[in-house]
N, C-alpha and C positions, 0 to 999 in steps of 0.2 A: 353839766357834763353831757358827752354825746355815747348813747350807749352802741356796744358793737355790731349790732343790728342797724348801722345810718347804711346806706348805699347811695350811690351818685343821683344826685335828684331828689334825696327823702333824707331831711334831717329829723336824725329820732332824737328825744329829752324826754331823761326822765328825773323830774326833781318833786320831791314832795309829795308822791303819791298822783302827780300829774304827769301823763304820758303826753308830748308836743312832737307833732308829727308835722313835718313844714315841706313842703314844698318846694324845693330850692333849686328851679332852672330856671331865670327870669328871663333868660334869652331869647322862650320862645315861649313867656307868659303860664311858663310853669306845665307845658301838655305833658300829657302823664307818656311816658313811655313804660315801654314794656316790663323795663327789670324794674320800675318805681309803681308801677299796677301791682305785681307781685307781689315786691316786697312790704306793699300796701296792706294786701291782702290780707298776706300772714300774720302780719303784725296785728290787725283788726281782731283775728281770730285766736289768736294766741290769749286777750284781755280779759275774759271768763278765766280761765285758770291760773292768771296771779295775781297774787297778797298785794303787789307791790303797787297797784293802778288801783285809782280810786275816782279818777274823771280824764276822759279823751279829747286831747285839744288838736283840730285841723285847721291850718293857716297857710297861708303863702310869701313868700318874700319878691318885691317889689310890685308892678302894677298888675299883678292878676292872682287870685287865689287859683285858679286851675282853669286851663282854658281849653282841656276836653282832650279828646285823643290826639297823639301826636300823628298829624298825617301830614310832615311836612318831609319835601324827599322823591325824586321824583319815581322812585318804584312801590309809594305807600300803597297803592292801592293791589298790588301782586302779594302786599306782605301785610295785611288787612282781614284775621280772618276770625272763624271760629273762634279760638283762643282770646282772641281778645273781650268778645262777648262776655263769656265764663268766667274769666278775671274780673269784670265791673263788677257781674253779677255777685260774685263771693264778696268783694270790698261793700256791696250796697245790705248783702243777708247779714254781712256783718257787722257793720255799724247799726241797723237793727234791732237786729240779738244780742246785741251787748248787752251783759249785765250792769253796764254802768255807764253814767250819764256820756255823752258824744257832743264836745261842744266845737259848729265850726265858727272860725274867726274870720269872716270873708272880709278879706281887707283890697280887694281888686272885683279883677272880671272874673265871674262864675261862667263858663258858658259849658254846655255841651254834656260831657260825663262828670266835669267839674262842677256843673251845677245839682246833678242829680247827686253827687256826693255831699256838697253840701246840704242840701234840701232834705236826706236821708236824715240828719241829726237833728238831735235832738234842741238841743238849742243852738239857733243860727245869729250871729252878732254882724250885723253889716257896715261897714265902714261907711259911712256919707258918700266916700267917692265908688261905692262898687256899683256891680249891678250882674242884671242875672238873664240869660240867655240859653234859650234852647234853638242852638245853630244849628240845630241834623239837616233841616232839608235844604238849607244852603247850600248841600252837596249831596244831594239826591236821598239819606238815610233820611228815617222815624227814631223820633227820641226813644234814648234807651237808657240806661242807670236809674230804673225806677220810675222816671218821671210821669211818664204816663200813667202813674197810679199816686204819688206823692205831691207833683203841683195839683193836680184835678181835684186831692181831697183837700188840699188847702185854699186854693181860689174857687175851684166850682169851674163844670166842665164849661163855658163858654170864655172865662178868661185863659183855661187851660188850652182849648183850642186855637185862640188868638195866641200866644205864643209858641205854642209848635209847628202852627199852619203856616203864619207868618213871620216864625223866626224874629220878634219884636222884641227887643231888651226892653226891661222892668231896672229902673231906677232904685238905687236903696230905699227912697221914700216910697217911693211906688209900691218899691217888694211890702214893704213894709203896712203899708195901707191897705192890702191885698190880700193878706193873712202869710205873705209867706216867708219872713221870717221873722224872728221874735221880738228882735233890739236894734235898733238903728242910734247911730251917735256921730258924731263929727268925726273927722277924721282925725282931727290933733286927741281927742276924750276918749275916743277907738281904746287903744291899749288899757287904760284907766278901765273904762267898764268891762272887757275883756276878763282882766285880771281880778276885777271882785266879783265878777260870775262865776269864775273858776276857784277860787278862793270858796266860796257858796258852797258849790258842788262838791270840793274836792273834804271840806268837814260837816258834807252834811251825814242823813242817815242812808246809809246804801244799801238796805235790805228794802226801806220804802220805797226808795228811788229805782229797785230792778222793779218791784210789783206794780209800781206807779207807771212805768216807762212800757211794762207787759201790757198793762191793762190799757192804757190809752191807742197803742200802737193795733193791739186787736181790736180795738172799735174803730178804728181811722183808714188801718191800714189790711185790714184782712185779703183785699184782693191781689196784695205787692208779687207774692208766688209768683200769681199767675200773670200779672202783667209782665213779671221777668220773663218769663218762658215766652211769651207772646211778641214782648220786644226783641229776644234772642233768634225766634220763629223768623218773625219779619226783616231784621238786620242781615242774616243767613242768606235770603233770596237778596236783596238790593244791595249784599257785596258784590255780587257778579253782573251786576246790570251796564247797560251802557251809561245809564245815568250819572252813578257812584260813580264811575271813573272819569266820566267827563266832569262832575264837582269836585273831585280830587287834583284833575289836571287845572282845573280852573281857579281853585285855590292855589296851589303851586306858583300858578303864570297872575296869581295878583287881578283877574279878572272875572267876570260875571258868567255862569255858567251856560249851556243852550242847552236847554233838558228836551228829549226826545221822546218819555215814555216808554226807554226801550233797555 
């Protein structure tokens, strides 16, 4: 069943005690737009106060699990702002915070906001064929959804810097080798081990699994605050750059940016 909270873009399910929140634009690889950030949000935050959720399952439908902000359009960069920041940031404190387990099912491209939302949870299932990308400065931004606190304690800051500096996609095997995500499987066995994870999750005990998911997250993740507020800090100046706008145009027109510094 699709409960009345789905909105264009965000198929919500809930069967079982299992919340399935999918991603459903493949048009343009799933970029979160605006009303599917929100409505993201809410939903994340809403999970602490009902009975009904017992494990949170994030996926995508066709070749990309979420491929980061939608700036496709050619006045994205006039309509790029603040607000959008503050949106990640709530979908990243709250998949977090969750009192119960957050499993994503990256069955595509991870890039951008889309990877930092995957990489937030708790357990990450990678499809054979995905992979994972921090595109920011492709277009003049600094990773932001986390990342710069949640790859770094997972790979260690010189692989973490190799891909934000150079914007390098990380292979499922690769992610997987690298520490940063949990399960890697074929693509045709994907849904198969997806479904007995969640299955797992969804009868296990969930007063050990909120203390469990506390406790690891403050020895791992203690600095995440503040690297929000830092990443929020820095995105704020490099919306109005010439930079940002020239990597915006440059996405747009399908070609390679001339960054100026300025």
């Amino acid at each position: 069943m699709t409960t009345p909270d789905s909105v264009p873009g965000l198929d919500v399910d809930l069967t079982d005690g299992v919340l399935r929140l999918t991603f459903n634009r493949p048009e343009v690889f799933n970029a979160l737009s605006g009303e599917v950030a929100l409505a993201l949000a809410d939903l994340l935050e809403s999970v602490p106060s009902r009975d009904d959720v017992r494990v949170v399952v994030l996926t995508g439908v066709g070749a990309a699990f979420n491929a980061g902000a939608d700036i496709s359009g050619d006045d994205a960069h006039e309509n790029f702002d603040v607000r959008a920041m503050d949106v990640t940031n709530r979908i990243i404190r709250a998949i977090v915070a969750c009192d119960r387990p957050v499993l994503a099912a990256v069955n595509g491209v991870a890039a951008g906001v889309g990877c930092g939302i995957a990489l937030a949870c708790d357990i990450v299932v990678a499809a054979a064929s995905s992979s994972y990308l921090l595109a920011f400065t492709r277009i003049g931004f600094m990773p932001d959804g986390g990342t710069s606190a949640t790859v770094a304690a997972s790979v260690g800051r010189a692989r973490a810097m190799r891909m934000a500096l150079l914007a390098e996609p990380l292979s499922a095997q690769e992610a997987y080798d690298a520490g940063l995500v949990t399960h890697v499987a074929g693509d045709e066995e994907f849904p198969t081990l997806v479904d007995t994870l969640v299955r797992r999750l969804a009868s296990g005990p969930p007063l050990a699994f909120a203390a469990t998911k506390k406790a690891v997250n403050a020895a791992t993740l203690l600095p995440l605050d503040d690297a929000l507020e830092r990443e929020r800090t820095g995105q704020v100046v490099l919306m109005r750059t010439a930079d940002v706008a020239e990597g915006m145009r440059a996405f747009s027109e399908r070609r390679r940016p001339v960054f100026r510094g300025e």
